[in-house]
N, C-alpha and C positions, 0 to 999 in steps of 0.2 A: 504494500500500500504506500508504503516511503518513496519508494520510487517513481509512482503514479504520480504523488503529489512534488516529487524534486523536476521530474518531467515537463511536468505543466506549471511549474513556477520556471522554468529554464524559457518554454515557449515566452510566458507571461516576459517577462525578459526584453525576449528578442523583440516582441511586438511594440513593448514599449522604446526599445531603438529604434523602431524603423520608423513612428511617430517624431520621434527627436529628429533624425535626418532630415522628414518630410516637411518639417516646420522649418528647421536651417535651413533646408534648399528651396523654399516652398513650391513642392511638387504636390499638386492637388490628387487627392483620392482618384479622380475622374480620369487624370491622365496614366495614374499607375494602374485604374483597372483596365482600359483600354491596353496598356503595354503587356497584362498578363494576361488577358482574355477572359475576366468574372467581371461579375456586375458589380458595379459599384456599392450598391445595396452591399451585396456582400460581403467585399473587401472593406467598408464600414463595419459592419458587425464583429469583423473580427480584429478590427484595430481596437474599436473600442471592447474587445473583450464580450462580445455579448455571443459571439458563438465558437467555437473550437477549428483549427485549422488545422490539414492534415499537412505534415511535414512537405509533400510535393508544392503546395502551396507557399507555405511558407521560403521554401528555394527559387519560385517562380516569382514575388515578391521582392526577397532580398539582391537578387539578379538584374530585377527590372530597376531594382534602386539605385545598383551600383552605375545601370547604364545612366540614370537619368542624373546621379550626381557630376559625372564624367562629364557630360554634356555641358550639366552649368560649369563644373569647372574651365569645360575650354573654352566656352563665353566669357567668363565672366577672368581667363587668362590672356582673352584676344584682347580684350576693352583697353584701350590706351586709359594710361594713367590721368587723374585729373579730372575726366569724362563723369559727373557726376551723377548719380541716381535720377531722371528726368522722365518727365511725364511725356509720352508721347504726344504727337501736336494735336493728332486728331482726336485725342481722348480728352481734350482741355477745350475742344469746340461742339463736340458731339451730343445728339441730343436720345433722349433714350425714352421710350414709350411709355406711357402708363398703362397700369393693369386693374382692371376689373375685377371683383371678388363677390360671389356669390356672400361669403360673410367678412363685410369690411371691418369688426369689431377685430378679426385678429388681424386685419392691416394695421389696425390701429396700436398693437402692441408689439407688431413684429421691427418698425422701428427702435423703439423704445429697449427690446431684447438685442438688436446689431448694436446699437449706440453702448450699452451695457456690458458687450463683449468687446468694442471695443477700448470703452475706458480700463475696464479691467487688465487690458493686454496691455496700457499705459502708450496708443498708438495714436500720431495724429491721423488727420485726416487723409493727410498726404500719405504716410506711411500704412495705413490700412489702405488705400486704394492700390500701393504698390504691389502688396500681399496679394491682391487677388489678380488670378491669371484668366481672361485679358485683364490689363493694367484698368481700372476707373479713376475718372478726377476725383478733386475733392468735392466738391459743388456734386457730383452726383451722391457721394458718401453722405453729405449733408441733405441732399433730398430722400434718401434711403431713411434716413435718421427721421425724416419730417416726416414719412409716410406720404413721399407725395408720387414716390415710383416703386415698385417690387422688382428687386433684381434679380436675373438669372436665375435660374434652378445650378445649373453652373456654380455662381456664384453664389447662393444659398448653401450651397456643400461647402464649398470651400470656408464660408464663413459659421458655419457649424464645426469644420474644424480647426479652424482657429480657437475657435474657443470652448472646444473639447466637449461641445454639445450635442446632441441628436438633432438632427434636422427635426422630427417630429416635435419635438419642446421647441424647436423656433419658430417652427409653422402654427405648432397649437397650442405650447402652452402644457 
């Protein structure tokens, strides 16, 4: 039985690494379940622990990681010196749709719950739009916060895990 449980405190471990990398490199759930071919849905679950992964997974994961850290590294080793973290041009002119909700009472808190995660992560506005892949201005992060647009499904994950949330608690509460 010891071993069962030093097992699954070993997996428990590595999952909790590859959360830490995915945050430093900020590679979205969305781009690493595409890389190893599971749904997202699932490769959620088993980051945050809520279902059991079977060792083939977990190597197709840690694999897919190493290729995607590799990648920002050679970006981010091309970048001449100097070249400061910048908001794309067309992300700082861009205008972004509003959404309609059968129940607009949880539009009405799902700002309030972004804005929450990201004071907690101690990010501005700029540096939370950074974080999410594609890039967003600020002025959108700030209409996100007002409840005046609902952003991505995309970016509803990614910003569920930023802040170590289930999409469902963001969506409902």
């Amino acid at each position: 039985m010891s071993g069962t449980i030093m097992e699954q405190t070993e997996v428990n471990e590595r999952i909790k690494n590859f959360k830490a990398e995915m945050r430093r490199y900020r590679i979205p759930i969305l781009k690493l379940s595409e890389e190893i071919g599971y749904p997202a849905a699932l490769l959620s679950d088993i980051l945050f622990l809520r279902k059991k992964p079977d060792i083939m997974l977990l190597r197709k994961i840690e694999e897919a990681l190493k290729g995607s850290i590799q990648d920002k590294e050679e970006v981010r080793t091309a970048k001449p010196r100097g070249t400061g973290s910048t908001l794309p041009l067309e992300t700082l002119s861009q205008s972004y749709p509003s959404l309609s909700c059968a129940y607009p009472e949880l539009l009405n808190e799902l700002g309030g719950k972004i804005k929450g995660i990201r004071t907690r992560l101690n990010l501005s506005e700029v540096a939370f739009g950074v974080a999410l892949s594609p890039v967003v201005s600020p002025r959108f992060i700030r209409e996100i916060e007002g409840n005046q647009f609902v952003p991505s499904l995309e970016h509803l994950i990614q910003i569920a895990d930023l802040g170590e949330v289930t999409l469902d608690w963001l969506l409902r509460g």
